[in-house]
TIKE-941275 format. One line per 8 residues: number of its first residue (from 0); their letters; for each residue x, y, z of C-alpha. Coordinates in pm, whole numbers, plus 50000, padded with zeros to 5 digits. Example, Ala and Ser with C-alpha at 12.3 -4.5 7.8 and 13.67 -1.06 7.14 Angstrom:
<atoms>
0	AS	51230,49550,50780 ~ 51367,49894,50714 .
</atoms>
This chain:
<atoms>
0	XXXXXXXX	79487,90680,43315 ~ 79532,90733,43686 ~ 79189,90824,43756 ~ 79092,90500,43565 ~ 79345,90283,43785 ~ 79194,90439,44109 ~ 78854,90391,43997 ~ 78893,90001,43958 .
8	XXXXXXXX	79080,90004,44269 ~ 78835,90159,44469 ~ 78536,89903,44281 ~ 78792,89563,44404 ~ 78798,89742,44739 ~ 78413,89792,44792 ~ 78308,89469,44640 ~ 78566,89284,44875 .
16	XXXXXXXX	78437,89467,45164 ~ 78080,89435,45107 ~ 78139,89076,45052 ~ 78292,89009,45398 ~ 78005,89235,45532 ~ 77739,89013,45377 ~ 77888,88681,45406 ~ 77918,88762,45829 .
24	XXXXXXXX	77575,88948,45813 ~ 77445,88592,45672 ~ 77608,88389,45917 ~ 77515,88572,46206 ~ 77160,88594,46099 ~ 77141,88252,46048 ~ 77284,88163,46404 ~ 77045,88458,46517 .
32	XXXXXXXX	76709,88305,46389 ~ 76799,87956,46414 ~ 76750,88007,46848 ~ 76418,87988,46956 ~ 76153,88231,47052 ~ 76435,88502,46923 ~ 76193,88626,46663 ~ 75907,88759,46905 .
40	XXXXXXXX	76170,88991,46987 ~ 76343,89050,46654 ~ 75928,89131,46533 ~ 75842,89397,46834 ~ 76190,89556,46757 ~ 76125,89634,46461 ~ 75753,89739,46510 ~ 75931,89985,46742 .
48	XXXXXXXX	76162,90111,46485 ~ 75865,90169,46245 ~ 75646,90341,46512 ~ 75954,90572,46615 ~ 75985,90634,46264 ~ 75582,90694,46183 ~ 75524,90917,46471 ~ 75863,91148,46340 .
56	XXXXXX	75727,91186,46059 ~ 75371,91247,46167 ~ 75538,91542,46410 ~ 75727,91653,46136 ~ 75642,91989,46002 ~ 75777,91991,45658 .
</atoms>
């Protein structure tokens, strides 16, 4: 029974968290691409991030 009671617990907890996570990731994405020009640099970020990541695993010897 107690493992039960924890286990709902802990699924209210995470749901409310994520929640508050999403609902600010939302806003502030919104206020993010709502300036202009900000996605030229919100695209060659994340071409960065995929070429860091590409060339890791290119070097990678596994």
């Amino acid at each position: 029974m107690q493992m039960i009671f924890l286990g709902i617990i802990f699924m209210v907890q995470a749901w409310l968290i994520f929640s508050v996570i999403s609902i600010f990731a939302g806003t502030i994405g919104n206020r993010i691409t709502q300036r202009p020009g900000i996605d030229k640099y919100i695209n060659w970020g994340k071409a960065g991030i995929f070429t860091v990541i590409g060339v890791k695993l290119s070097l990678s010897h596994k």
